[in-house]
C-alpha positions in Angstrom: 13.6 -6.3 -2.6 13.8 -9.7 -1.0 10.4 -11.5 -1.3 11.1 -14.4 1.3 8.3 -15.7 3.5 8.3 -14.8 7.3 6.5 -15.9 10.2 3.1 -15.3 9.1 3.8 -12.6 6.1 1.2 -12.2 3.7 2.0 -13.1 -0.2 1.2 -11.4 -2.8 -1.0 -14.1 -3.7 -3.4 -14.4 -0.7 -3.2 -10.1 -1.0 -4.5 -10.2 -4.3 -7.2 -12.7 -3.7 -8.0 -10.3 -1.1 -8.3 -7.2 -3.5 -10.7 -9.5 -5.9 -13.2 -10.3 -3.0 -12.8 -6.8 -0.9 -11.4 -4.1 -3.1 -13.0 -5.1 -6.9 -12.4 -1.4 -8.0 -8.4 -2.0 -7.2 -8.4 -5.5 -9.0 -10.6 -4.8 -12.7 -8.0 -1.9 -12.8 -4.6 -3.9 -12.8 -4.0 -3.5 -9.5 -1.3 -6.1 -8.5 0.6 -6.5 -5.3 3.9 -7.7 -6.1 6.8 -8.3 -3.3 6.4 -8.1 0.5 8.1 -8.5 3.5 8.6 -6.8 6.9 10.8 -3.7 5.7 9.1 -3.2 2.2 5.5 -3.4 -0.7 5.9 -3.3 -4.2 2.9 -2.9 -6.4 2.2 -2.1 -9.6 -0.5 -1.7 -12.3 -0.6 -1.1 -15.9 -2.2 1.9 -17.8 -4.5 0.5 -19.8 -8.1 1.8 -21.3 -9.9 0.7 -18.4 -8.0 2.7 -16.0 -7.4 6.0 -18.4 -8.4 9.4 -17.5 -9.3 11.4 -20.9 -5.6 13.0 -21.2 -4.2 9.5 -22.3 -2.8 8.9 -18.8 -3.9 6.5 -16.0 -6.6 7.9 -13.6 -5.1 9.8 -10.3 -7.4 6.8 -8.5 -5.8 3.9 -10.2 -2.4 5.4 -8.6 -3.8 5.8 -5.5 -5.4 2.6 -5.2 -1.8 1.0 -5.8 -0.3 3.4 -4.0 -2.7 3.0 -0.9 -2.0 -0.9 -1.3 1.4 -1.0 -0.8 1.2 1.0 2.2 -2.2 -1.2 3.5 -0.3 -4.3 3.2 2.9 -3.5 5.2 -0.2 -2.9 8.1 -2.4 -5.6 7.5 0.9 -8.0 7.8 2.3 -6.0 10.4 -1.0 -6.5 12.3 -1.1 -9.8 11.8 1.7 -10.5 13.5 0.5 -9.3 17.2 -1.6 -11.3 19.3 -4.1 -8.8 20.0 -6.4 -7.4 17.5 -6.0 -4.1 16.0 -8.0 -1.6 13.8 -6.6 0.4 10.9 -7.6 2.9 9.0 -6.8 6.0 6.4 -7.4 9.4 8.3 -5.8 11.3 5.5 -3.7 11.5 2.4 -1.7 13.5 0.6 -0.5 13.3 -3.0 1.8 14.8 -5.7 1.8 14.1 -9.7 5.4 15.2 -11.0 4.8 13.1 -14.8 2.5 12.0 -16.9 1.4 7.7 -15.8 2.0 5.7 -18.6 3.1 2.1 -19.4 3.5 -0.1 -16.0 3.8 2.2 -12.7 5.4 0.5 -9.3 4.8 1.3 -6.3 7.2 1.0 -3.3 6.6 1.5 0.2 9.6 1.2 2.5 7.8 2.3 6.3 7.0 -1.1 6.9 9.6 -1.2 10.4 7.5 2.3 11.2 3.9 1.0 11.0 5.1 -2.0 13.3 6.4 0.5 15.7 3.2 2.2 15.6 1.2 -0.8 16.3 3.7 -2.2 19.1 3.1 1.7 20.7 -0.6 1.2 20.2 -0.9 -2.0 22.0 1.8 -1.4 24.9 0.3 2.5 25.6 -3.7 1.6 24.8 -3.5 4.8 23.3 -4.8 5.2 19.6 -1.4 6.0 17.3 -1.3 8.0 13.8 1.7 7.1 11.4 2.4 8.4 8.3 3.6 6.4 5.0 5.0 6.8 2.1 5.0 5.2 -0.9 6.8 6.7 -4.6 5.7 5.5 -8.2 8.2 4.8 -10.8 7.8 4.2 -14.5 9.5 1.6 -16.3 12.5 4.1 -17.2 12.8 4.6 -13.3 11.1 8.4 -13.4 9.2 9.3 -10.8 5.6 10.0 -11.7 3.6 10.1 -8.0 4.7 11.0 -4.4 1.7 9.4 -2.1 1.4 10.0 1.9 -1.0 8.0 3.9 -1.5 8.4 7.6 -2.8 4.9 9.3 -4.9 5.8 12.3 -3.8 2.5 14.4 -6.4 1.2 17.7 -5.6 -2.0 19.8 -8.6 -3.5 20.3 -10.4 -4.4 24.0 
């Protein structure tokens, strides 16, 4: 994934300042945004003891905290990008654990053209919109260990 700056994309940086001030939980357990851009989030996070569950495997949380990130991002840029304010929030989730997390797991979301197709809707119509994304966690042999759905509840604001 190509991590080039556009017209007012968040970095990684300035996202992960974020998570130390607004999301502490997210940051003291390795949670790390990596790569953005319009199209695409990467994050990642290492299993480590603060972030275990007791079966020598990284807490369900941890991954869903990453997982929710790389989502969060693509709509916090997306949003960012309009010239009218807009709200955004999680209205549900869905999840599935296929391995055990273990070593560093990334997380990559690819629905960021979606969400801003969402929040363009939202804004031209008025009209709340709901979009789902999707984000999949790899380990670092490339094995997919978590399937997470998040569906953003998008509002232009008055």
């Amino acid at each position: 994934m190509n991590n080039l700056p556009q017209k007012n994309m968040l970095s990684p940086s300035k996202i992960n300042w974020f998570t130390f001030f607004k999301l502490p939980a997210s940051w003291w357990s390795g949670v790390r945004l990596k790569k953005i851009n319009e199209e695409a989030c990467e994050t990642s996070v290492k299993f480590k003891w603060i972030n275990q569950n007791p079966f020598k495997s990284m807490y369900f949380a941890v991954q869903m905290m990453a997982a929710e990130l790389s989502s969060g991002a693509l709509v916090m840029t997306s949003i960012r990008n309009q010239k009218q304010p807009v709200s955004m929030l999680v209205a549900r989730n869905k999840a599935e654990f296929t391995k055990k997390a273990t070593g560093r797991i990334t997380f990559t979301c690819l629905d960021g053209i979606k969400i801003k197709q969402a929040i363009e809707k939202a804004i031209e119509t008025k009209e709340p919109q709901t979009c789902w994304m999707q984000t999949k966690g790899l380990n670092e042999k490339g094995e997919l260990v978590s399937t997470m759905d998040f569906e953003w509840t998008i509002k232009a604001k008055s």
